[in-house]
N, C-alpha and C positions, 0 to 999 in steps of 0.2 A: 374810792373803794380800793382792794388791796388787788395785789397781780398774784395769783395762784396757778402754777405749774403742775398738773397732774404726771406723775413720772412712774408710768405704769409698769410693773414687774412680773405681775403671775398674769399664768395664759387662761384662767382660770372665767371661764366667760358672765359669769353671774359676779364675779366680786368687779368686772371690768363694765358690766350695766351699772354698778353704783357709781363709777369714774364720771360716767357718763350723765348719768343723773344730776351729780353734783356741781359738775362744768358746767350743763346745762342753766340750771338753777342760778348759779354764781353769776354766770353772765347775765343770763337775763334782770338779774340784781343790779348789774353795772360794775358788776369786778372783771378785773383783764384776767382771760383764761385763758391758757395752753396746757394741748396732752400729748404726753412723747409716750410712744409704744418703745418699749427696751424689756432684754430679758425673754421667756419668753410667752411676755405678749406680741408679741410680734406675727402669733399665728394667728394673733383675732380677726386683722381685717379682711382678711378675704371670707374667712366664717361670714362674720356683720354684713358686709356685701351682699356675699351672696343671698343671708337673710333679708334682705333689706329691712335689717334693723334701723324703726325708726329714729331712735337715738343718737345712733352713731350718724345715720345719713343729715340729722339738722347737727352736729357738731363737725363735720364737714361742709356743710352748707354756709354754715356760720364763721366759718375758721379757725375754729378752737384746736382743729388736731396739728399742731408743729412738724410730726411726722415720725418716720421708724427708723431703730437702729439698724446699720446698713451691715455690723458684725453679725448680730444674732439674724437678721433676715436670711442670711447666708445658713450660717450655723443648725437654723432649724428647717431650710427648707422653702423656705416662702419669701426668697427675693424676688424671682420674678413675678410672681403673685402680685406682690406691695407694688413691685413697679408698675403691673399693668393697672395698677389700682390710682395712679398718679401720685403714689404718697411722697412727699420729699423723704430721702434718704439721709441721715444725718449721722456722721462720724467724725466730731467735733472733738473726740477722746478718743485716740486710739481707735480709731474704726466703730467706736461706740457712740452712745448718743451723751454727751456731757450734760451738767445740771451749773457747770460753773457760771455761763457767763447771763444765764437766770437770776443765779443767788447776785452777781455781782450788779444787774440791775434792781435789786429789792426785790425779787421775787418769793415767795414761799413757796415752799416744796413741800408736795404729798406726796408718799410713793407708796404705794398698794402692790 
């Protein structure tokens, strides 16, 4: 099955339940799933926590989320948030979170 990258961009929390849905879905299908929070989503997961959004908590559970950009966590406010939340911090691009070394494993990318 195919490895799909969720490379999430708006903090916009209903179009980031369908990320979630779809990662969910995919995996349990048997496709390799990963979702980078970048941009800014980056304010969601302390929201989704706090919710105890079930979605996000079984894509966590499961290890679907690769983790958050460590610029915009900054940028918007919600780094120490992210970190007390255990997220990996990723600034593999410039303090941002890359998509290269994804594509360069066969990954395909969504980005919402």
């Amino acid at each position: 099955m195919n490895k799909i990258l969720f490379y999430a961009m708006t903090g916009e929390k209903m179009c980031f339940q369908h990320i979630l849905l779809n990662a969910l879905d995919l995996a349990a299908a048997g496709a390799e799933v990963q979702i980078i929070f970048e941009g800014a989503s980056v304010k969601l997961p302390p929201v989704l926590a706090q919710e105890s959004n079930k979605h996000y908590l079984k894509a966590l559970e499961t290890g679907l989320i690769a983790g958050v950009c460590l610029a915009c966590s900054h940028a918007m406010g919600v780094y120490d948030a992210n970190i007390a939340l255990g997220l990996p911090m990723l600034n593999d691009m410039t303090g941002h979170a890359g998509i290269r070394a994804y594509v360069e494993q066969g990954w395909q990318v969504v980005s919402i």
